[in-house]
C-alpha positions in Angstrom: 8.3 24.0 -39.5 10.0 26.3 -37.7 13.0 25.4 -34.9 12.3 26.9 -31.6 14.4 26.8 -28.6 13.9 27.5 -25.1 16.6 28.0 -22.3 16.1 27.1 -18.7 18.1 25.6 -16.7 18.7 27.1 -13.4 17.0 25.1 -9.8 14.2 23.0 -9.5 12.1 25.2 -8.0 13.2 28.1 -11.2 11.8 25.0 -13.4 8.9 24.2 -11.9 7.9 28.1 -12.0 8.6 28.5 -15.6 5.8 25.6 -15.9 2.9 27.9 -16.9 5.4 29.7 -20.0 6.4 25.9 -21.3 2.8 25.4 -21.6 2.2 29.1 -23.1 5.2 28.9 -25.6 4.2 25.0 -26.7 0.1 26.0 -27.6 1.8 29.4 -29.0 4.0 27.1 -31.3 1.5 24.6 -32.0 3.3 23.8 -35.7 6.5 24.3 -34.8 9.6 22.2 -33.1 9.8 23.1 -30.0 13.4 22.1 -28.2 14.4 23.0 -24.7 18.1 23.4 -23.2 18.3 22.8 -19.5 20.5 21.0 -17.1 20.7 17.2 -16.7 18.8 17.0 -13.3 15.4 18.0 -15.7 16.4 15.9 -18.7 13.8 13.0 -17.4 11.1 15.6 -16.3 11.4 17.8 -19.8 10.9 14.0 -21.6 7.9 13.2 -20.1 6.3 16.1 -20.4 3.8 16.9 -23.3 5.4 20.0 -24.4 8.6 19.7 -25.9 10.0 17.9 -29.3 13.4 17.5 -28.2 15.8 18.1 -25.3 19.1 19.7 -25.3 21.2 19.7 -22.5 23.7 22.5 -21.6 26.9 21.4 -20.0 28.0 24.5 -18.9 31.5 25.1 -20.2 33.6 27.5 -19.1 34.1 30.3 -20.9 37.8 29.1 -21.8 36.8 25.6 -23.1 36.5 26.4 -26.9 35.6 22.5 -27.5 32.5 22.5 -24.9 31.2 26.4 -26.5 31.4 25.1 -29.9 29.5 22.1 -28.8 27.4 24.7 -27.1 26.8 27.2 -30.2 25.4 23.6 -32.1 22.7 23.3 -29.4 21.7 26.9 -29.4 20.8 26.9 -32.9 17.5 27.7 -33.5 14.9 29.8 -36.1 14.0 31.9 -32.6 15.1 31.3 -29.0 13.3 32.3 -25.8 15.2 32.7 -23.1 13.7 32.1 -19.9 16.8 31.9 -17.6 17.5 35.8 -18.2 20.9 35.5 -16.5 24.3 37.4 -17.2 25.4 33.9 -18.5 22.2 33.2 -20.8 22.7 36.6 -22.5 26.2 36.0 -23.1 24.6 32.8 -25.1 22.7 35.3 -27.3 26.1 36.2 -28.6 27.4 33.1 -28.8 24.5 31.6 -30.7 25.1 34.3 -33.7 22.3 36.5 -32.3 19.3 35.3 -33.7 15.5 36.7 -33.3 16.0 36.4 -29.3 13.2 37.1 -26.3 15.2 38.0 -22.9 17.2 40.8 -22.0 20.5 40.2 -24.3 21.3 43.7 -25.3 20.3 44.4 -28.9 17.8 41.0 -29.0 14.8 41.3 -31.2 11.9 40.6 -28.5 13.3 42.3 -25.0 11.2 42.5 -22.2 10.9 46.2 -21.5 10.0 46.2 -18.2 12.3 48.0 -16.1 10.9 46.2 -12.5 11.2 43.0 -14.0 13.3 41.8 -11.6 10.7 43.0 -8.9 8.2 40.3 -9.8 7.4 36.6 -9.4 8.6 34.4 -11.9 5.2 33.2 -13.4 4.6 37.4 -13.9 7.7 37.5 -15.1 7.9 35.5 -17.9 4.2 36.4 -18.6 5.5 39.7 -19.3 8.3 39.2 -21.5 6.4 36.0 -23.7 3.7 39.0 -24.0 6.7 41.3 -25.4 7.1 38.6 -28.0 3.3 38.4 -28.6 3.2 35.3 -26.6 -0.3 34.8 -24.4 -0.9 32.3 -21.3 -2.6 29.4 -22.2 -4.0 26.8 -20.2 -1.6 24.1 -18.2 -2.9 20.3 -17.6 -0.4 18.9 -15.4 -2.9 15.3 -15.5 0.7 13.6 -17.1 2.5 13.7 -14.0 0.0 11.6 -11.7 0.7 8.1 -12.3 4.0 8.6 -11.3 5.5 8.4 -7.5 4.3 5.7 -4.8 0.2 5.2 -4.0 0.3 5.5 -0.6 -2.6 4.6 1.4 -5.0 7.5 3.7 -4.3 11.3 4.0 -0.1 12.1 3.2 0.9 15.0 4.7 4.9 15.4 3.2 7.5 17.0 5.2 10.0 18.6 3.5 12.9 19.9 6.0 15.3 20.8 3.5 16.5 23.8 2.1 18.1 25.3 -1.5 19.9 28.5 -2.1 23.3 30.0 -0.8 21.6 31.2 2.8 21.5 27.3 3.9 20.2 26.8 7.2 18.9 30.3 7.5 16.0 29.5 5.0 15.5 26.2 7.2 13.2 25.5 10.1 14.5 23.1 12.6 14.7 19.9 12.5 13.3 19.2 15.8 10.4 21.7 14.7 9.7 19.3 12.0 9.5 16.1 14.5 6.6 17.4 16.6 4.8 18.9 13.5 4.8 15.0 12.4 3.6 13.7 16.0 0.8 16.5 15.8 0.6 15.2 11.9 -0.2 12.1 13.2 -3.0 13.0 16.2 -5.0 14.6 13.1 -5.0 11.3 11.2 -2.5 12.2 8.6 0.6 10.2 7.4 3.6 12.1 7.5 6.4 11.2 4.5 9.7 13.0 4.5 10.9 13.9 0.8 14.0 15.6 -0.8 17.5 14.5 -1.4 19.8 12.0 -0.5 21.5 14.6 1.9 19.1 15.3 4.4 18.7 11.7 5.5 19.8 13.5 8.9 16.9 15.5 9.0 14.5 12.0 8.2 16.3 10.3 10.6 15.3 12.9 13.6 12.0 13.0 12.5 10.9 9.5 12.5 13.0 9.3 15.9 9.7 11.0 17.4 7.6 9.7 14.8 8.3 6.2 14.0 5.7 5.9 11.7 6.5 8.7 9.6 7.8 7.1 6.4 11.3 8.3 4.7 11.8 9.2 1.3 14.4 10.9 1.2 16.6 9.9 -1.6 13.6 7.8 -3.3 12.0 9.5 -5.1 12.6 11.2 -9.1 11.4 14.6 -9.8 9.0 12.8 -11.7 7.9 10.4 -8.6 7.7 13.5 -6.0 5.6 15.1 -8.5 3.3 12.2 -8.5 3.2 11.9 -5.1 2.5 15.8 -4.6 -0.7 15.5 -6.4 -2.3 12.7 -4.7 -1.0 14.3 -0.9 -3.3 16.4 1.4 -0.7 18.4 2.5 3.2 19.6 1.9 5.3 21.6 4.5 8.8 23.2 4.1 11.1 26.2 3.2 11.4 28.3 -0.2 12.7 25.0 -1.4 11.9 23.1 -5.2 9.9 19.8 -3.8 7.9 22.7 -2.1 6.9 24.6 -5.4 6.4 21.1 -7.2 4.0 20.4 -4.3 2.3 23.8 -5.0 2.5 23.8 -8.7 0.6 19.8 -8.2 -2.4 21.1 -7.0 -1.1 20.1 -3.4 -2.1 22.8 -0.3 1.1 23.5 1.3 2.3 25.3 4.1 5.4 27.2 2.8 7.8 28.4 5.7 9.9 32.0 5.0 12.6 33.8 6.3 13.8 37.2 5.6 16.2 35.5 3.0 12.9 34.7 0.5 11.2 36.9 -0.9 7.6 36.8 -1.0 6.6 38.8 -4.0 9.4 36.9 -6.1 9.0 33.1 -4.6 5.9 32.0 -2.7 4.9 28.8 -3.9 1.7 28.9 -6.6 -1.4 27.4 -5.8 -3.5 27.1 -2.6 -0.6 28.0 -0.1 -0.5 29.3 3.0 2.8 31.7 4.0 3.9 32.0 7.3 7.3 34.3 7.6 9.5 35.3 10.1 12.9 37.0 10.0 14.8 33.8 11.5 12.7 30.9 10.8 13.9 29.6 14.1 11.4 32.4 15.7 8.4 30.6 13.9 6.2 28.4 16.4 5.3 24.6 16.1 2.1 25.8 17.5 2.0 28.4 15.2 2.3 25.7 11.7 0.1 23.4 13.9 -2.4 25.6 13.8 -2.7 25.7 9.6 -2.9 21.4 9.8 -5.8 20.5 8.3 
């Protein structure tokens, strides 16, 4: 049995895109021991999840704490590593780690991905292409495991999620306010509106069930685990290039994703049944127009 490690750490919604390569690499490496190194936020996720023998977690050192990169180096042991992150910082751990047979795009590693546009594409394509450079192929991805967790909440959920990820902050956000009538509208069409995503936009709840009071707030609730849950048994999700959006999207969930000119498209909309609506400042983008895509 051979050891196998995989590195992703990166945001939620990086994670929940590199879904379809966990289950690619685990049915590739059926006989083997399959370990992944991540962050702490995924530990709980990357447990419960049928694909992975044990979990590492990566602390990050910095670059002048010998202690934490020898502690480092131990984790990044491994027969073969894939290395899904593809960052300056993971490359430099291709070094570190004694450079062993490697897929990424560490200079010198055994299985590079050789396409030059790489960085051009979606993450899902992306890593399809560079498993494929390490004769990996797609497999089939049964995300059944995640549905018992998260609340059972009773008629058609429609979740709201107002908050936003990434260093452009409120420019990748649609307003608040935006978000309050889309819930009263929620409402007139007979669905339940529940506000998820961290602890910190409690503000943003707040509004929202000021002119819905019958919207119900999560915000702070739930786990990855229970918003993934939750996802899959909702009729709807609407937000921003934001991870409870993709988790929505990769549950099955239709969603309504909202962009500005700060996400991408090609690289980020969410996957699965969603529906994109885009303009340069999000603040341009209609209620009417959102309204319109309710079901």
């Amino acid at each position: 049995m051979r050891s196998v490690l995989v590195l992703r750490l990166g945001a939620l919604g990086d994670f929940v895109l590199s879904f379809p390569a966990f289950a690619a690499l685990r049915a590739h490496h059926a006989a083997d021991h399959l370990v992944l190194l991540t962050t702490p936020a995924f530990v709980p996720l990357a447990k419960a999840s049928p694909w992975f023998d044990e979990i590492r977690v990566d602390t990050r050192p910095n670059w002048f704490d010998l202690a934490g990169l020898w502690r480092l180096r131990r984790h990044l042991q491994a027969d073969l590593v894939y290395d899904l992150q593809t960052s300056r910082r993971s490359a430099r751990y291709f070094w570190l780690a004694g450079r062993p047979p490697w897929s990424g795009i560490a200079a010198g590693c055994a299985f590079p991905d050789p396409n030059p546009d790489r960085n051009q594409l979606h993450t899902v394509d992306r890593q399809r292409g560079q498993l494929a450079a390490a004769g990996v192929g797609p497999a089939p991805m049964d995300l059944s495991w995640l549905g018992g967790y998260g609340p059972i909440l009773e008629g058609r959920v429609a979740l709201l999620i107002p908050g936003t990820s990434g260093s452009h902050g409120g420019a990748k956000t649609w307003p608040p306010g935006r978000f309050a009538e889309l819930a009263r509208r929620m409402e007139a069409r007979g669905l339940r509106p529940v506000v998820v995503g961290n602890a910190g936009e409690a503000d943003k709840a707040a509004a929202i069930l000021r002119a819905c009071p019958t919207a119900l707030d999560l915000t702070g609730k739930t786990s990855i685990l229970e918003l993934a849950g939750l996802a899959q048994r909702a009729t709807l999700a609407v937000g921003g290039d934001t991870g409870p959006l993709h988790m929505a999207a990769m549950m099955g969930c239709p969603t309504i994703a909202l962009f500005s000119r700060f996400s991408d498209p090609v690289q980020a909309t969410p996957v699965g049944r969603t529906t994109l609506l885009r303009e340069n400042r999000l603040e341009d983008l209609t209620l009417d127009r959102v309204a319109a895509m309710l079901p």
